[in-house]
C-alpha positions as protocol buffer text, in pm:
chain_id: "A"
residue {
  index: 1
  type: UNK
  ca { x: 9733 y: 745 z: -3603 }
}
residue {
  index: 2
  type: UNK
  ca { x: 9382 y: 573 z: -3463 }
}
residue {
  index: 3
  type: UNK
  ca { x: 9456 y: 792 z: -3135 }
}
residue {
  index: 4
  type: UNK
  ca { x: 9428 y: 1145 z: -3396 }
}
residue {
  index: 5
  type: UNK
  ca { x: 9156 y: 1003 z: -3578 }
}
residue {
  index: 6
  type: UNK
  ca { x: 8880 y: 876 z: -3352 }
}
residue {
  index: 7
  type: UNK
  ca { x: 8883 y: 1231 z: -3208 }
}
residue {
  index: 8
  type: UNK
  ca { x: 8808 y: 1376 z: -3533 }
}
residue {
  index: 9
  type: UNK
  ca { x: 8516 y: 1130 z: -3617 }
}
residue {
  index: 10
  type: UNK
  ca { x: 8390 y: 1182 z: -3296 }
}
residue {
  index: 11
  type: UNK
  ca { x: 8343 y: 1562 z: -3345 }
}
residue {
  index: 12
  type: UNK
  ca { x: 8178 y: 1469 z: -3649 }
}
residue {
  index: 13
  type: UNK
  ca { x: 7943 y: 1274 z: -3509 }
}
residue {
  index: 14
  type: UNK
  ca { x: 7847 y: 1616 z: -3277 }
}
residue {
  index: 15
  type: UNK
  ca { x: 7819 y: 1822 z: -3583 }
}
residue {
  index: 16
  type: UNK
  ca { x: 7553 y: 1572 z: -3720 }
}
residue {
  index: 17
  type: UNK
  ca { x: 7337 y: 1575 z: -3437 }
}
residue {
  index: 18
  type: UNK
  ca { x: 7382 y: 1951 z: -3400 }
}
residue {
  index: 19
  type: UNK
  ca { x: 7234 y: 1967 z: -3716 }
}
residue {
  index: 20
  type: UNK
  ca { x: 6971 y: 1685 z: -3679 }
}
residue {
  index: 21
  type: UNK
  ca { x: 6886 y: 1915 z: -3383 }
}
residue {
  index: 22
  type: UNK
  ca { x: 6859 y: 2243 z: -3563 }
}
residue {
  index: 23
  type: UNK
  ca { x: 6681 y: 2089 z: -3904 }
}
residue {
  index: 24
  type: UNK
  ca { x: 6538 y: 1773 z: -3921 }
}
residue {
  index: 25
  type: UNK
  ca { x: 6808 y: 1675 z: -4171 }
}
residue {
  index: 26
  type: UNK
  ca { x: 7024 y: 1413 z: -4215 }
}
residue {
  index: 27
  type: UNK
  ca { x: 7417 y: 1543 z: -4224 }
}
């Protein structure tokens, strides 16, 4: 289960800075 889910929270973490990157936003 931990093996699925770290993945997942990792490509979260991406999509946040992507975003901090476009618009100084916070996710």
């Amino acid at each position: 289960m931990a093996i699925k889910f770290v993945p997942l929270k990792v490509n979260e973490l991406k999509h946040c800075l992507n975003w901090i990157q476009m618009m100084d936003e916070s996710c």
